[in-house]
C-alpha positions in Angstrom: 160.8 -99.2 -133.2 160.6 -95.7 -132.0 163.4 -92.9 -133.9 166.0 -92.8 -131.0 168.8 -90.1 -131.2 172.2 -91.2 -129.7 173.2 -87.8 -128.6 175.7 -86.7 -125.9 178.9 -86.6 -127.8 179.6 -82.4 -127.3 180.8 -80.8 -124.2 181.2 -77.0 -123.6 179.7 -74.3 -125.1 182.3 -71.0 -126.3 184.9 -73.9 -126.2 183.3 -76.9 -127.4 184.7 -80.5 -127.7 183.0 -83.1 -129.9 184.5 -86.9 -129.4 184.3 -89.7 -132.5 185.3 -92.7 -133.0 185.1 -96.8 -130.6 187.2 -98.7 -128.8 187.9 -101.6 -132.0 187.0 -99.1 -134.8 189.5 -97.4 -137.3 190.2 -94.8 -134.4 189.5 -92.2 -132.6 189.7 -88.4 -131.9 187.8 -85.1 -131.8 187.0 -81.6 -133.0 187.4 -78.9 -131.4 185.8 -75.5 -131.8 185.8 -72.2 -130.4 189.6 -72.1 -130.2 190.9 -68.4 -130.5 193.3 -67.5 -132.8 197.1 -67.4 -132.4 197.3 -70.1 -130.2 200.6 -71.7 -130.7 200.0 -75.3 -130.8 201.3 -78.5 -132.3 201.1 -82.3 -132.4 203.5 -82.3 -129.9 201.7 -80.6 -127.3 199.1 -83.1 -127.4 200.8 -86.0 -127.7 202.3 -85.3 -124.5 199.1 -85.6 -123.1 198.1 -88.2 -124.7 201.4 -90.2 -123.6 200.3 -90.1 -119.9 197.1 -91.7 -120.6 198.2 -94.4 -122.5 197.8 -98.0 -122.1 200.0 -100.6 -121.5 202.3 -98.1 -119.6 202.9 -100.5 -116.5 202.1 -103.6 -114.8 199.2 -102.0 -112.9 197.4 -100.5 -116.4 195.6 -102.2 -118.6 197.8 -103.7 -121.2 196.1 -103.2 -124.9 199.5 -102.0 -126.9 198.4 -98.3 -128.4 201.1 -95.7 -129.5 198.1 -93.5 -129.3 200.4 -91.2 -132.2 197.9 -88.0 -133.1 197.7 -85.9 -136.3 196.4 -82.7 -136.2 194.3 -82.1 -139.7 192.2 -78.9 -139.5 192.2 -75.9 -137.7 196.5 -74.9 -137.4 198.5 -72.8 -139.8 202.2 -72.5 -139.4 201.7 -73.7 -135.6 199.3 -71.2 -134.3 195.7 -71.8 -134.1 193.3 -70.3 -137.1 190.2 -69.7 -135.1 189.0 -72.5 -137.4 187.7 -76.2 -135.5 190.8 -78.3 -135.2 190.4 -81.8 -136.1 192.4 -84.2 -134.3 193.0 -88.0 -134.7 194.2 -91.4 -133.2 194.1 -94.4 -134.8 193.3 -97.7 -133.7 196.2 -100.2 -134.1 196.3 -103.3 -131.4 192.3 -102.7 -132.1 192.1 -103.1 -135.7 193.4 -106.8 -134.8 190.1 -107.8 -132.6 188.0 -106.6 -135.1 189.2 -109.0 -137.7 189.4 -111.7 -135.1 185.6 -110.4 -134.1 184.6 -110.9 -137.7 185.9 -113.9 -138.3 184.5 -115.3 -134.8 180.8 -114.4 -136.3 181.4 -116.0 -139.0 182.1 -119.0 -137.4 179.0 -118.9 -134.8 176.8 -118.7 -137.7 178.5 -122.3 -138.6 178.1 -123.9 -135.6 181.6 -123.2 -134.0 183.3 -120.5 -131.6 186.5 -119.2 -132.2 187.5 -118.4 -128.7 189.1 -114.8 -128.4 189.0 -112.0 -125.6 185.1 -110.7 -126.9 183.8 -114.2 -127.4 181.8 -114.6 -124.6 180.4 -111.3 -125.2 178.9 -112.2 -128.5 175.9 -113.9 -126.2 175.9 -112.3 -123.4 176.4 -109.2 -121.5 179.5 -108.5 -118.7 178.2 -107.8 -115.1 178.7 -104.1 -114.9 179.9 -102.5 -118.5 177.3 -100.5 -120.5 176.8 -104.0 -122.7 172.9 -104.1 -121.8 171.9 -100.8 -121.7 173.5 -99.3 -124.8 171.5 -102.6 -126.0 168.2 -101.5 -124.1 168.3 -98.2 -125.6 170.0 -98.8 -129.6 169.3 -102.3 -130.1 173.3 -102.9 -131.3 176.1 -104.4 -129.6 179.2 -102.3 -129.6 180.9 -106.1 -128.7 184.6 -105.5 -129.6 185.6 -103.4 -126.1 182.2 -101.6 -125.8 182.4 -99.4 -128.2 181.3 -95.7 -127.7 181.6 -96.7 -123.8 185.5 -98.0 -123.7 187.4 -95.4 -121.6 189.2 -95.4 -125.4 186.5 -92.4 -126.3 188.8 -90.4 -123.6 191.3 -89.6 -126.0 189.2 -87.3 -127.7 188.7 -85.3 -124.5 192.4 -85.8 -123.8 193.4 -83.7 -127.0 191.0 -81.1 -126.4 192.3 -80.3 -123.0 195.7 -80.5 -123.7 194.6 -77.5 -125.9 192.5 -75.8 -123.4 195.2 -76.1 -120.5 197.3 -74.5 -122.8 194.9 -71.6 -123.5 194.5 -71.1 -119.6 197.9 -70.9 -118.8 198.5 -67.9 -121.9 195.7 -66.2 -120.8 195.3 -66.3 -117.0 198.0 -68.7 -115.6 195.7 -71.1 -114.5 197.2 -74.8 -114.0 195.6 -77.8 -113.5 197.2 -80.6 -111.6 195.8 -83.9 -110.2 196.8 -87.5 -108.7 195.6 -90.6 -106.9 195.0 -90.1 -103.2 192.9 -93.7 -102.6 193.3 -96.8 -104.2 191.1 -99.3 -102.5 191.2 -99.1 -98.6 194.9 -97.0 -98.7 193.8 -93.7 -98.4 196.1 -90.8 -98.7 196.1 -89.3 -95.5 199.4 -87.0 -95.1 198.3 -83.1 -95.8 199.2 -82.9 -99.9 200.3 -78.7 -99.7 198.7 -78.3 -103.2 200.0 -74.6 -103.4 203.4 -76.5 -104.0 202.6 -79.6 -105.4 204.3 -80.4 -109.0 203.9 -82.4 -111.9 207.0 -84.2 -111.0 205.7 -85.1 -108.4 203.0 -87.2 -109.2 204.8 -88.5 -112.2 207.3 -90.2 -109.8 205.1 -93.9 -109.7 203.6 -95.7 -112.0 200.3 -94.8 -109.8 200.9 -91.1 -109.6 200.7 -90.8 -105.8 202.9 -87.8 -104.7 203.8 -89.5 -101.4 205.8 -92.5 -102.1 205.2 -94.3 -99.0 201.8 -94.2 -99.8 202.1 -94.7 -103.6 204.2 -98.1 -102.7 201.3 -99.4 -100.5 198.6 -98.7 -103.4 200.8 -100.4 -105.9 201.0 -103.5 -103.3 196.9 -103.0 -103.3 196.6 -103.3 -107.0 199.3 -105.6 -107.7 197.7 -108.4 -105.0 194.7 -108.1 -106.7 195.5 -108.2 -110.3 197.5 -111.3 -109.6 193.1 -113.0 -108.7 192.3 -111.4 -111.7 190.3 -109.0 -109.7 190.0 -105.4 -109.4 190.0 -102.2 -107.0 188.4 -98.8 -107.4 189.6 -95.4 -106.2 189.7 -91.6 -105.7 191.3 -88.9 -107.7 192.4 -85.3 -106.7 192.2 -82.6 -108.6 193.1 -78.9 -108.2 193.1 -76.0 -110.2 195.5 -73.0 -109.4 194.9 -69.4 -110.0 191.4 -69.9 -110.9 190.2 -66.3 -112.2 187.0 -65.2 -110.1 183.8 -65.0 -111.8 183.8 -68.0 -113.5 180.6 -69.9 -113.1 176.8 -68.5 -112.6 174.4 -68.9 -110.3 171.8 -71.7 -110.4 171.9 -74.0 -113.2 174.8 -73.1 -114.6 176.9 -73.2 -111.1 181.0 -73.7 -112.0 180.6 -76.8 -109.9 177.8 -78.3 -111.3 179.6 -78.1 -114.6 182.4 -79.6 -113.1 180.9 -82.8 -111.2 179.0 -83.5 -115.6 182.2 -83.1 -117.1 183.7 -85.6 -114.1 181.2 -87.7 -113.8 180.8 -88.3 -117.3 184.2 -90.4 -117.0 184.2 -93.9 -117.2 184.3 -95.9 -114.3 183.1 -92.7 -112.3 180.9 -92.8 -109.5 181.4 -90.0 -106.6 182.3 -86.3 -106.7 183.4 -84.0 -104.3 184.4 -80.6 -103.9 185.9 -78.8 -101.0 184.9 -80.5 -97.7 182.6 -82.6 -99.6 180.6 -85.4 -97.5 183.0 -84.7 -94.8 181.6 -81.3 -94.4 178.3 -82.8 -93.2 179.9 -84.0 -89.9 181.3 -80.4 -88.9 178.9 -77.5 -88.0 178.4 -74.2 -89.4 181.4 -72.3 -87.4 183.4 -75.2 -88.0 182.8 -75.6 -91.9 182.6 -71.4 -92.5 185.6 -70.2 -94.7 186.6 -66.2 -93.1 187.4 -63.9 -95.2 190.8 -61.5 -94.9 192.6 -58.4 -96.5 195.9 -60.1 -97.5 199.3 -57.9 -97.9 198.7 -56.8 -101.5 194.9 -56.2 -100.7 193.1 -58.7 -102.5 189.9 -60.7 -100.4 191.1 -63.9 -99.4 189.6 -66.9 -97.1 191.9 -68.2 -94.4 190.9 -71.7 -95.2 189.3 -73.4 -98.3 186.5 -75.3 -97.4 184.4 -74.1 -99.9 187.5 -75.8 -102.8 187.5 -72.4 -104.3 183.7 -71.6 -104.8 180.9 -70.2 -103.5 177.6 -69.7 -104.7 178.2 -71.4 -107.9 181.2 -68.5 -108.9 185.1 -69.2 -108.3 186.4 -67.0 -105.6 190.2 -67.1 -106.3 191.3 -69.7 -104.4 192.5 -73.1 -105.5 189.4 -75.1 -106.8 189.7 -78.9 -104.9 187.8 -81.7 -105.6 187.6 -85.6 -105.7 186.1 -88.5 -108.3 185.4 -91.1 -106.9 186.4 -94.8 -109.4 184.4 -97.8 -109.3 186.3 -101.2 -109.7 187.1 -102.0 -113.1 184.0 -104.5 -114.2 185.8 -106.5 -116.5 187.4 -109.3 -114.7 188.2 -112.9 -115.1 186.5 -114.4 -111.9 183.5 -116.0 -112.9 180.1 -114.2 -112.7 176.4 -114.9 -113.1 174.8 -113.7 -116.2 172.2 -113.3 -118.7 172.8 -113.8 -122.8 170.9 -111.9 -124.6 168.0 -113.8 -125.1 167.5 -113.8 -121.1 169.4 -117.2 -120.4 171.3 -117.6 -117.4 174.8 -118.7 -117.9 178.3 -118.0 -116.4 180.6 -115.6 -117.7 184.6 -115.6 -117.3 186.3 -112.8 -119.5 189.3 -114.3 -120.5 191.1 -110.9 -122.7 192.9 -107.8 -121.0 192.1 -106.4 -117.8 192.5 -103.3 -115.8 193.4 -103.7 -111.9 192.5 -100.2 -111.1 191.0 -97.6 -113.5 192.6 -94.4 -111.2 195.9 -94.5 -112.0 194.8 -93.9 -115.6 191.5 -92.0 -114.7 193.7 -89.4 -112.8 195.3 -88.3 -116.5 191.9 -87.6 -118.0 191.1 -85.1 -115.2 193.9 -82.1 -116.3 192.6 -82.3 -119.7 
């Protein structure tokens, strides 16, 4: 067998995020390096990020039962940074459960039995839609116990490191970074959101983080209809960044949006990613789609409207960076579904352990960080 290297665990370059750890392991977390110095920062900070992604919160989330508590290990001193890579971890508790269960349920197999749990079925063969067969393509290794490396569990890694960039950006240039559901299935936000405005509070006021309620109460109808069929729904997150400074991005390769749709699209679950007018800017025309530039009253350049979503030519222009992610479906559902084990039998598949209606509501908490 060919030396393969399973890479692609590092984002960023001056500020750099490393992610460790699976789903069912002993936990999971991240390092962090490129920090500057005399950064005040604390386990608090991060939990607080970590608390709005967190499983189990409501009826429309998946239900696995994390506290998701952190511990900061490297990297502060007296609550300021050290300029040193902070370590950061999260263990595994409702996880460390399956594992045993997992264990024990191989054990059996190999005696001619099957201890039915929620990864039985995945022992043999591999769930429509989850990374099951091509992380075994490529490695050769089941990650069976909640798909390892590819459970949206890895997210918690990123979580902590933004928390700690967010915080940097508001210090330094007063940047914020807010974002909530605005589709969920075929309810699409369509009331004007005046993102200038907009509020953490906001968002947080549902259990799907819509900030228009009327809307927010039809998506939860959505998702709670179809959980009840043990089915799922995908759906689209906003995200905005306020007080972007200009200059950030570079031409070419290394265009700001471009780095934003791999960092977004390297979510699980994602599929789609706009920015600005996105595919909607295809139906309008040049003169339609053009953003004009003005002298405002304290003389800065600004465009009168922000079709662009705050860049042009790769390079932030000032205004409030806008885009969308697009979520698949959730593919772990318990409706049956044709499969293959993995030695290429056909069989049917019914996953029969804990399910996610819609990823967004969750997926929209990564985004910020």
């Amino acid at each position: 067998m060919p030396v393969i290297q399973a890479v692609g665990s590092t984002y960023g370059n001056m500020f750099r995020v490393t992610t460790c750890g699976e789903s069912h392991g002993g936990g999971v977390g991240c390092v962090i390096d490129g920090c500057p110095p005399r950064i005040p920062i604390s386990e608090a900070d991060i939990q607080f990020e970590l608390d709005r992604r967190r499983p189990g919160q409501s009826r429309i989330t998946a239900p696995r039962k994390e506290t998701d508590s952190c511990k900061i290990y490297s990297g502060i001193a007296d609550g300021l940074t050290t300029g040193a890579p902070i370590h950061v971890s999260v263990p595994n508790t409702d996880g460390l459960l399956w594992q045993l269960i997992s264990r024990l349920n191989c054990i059996a197999i190999n005696h001619g039995l099957l201890f039915r749990h929620d990864y039985s079925e995945m022992l043999v063969a591999y769930r429509p839609s989850h990374a099951d067969a091509t992380y075994d393509f490529k490695y050769g290794v089941r990650s069976v116990e909640g798909g390892g490396r590819s459970s949206a569990r890895e997210t918690i890694g990123r979580v902590a490191g933004g928390a700690i960039a967010k915080k940097i950006l508001k210090l330094h240039s007063g940047t914020e970074v807010l974002a909530y559901v605005s589709q969920v299935h075929k309810v699409v936000l369509t009331k004007e959101i005046n993102n200038e405005l907009l509020t953490l509070d906001q968002i947080e006021s549902n259990v799907v983080r819509c900030p228009d309620l009327e809307y927010a109460q039809k998506m939860i109808a959505v998702i709670d209809a179809i959980r009840v069929k043990g089915d799922s729904v995908g759906g689209v997150v906003t995200c905005i960044v306020r007080n972007a400074p200009r200059g950030l991005g570079s031409p070419v390769f290394d265009k700001l949006e471009a780095e934003l749709a791999k960092a977004a699209l390297s979510l699980p679950a994602s599929k789609g990613f706009e920015i600005g007018s996105g595919f909607g800017g295809t139906f309008l025309t040049g003169s339609e789609h053009n953003d004009e530039f003005y002298t405002d009253e304290h003389g800065r350049v600004r465009t009168r409207t922000n079709r662009s979503g705050g860049i042009q030519g790769g390079i932030s222009n000032g205004e409030t960076i806008e885009m969308r992610i697009g979520f698949k479906p959730t593919p772990t559902i318990s409706i049956k579904q044709r499969t293959v084990t993995r030695d290429k039998q056909q069989t049917d598949l019914i996953f029969r352990g804990r399910q996610e209606p819609c990823v967004a509501p969750r997926g929209w908490s990564l985004l910020p960080a």
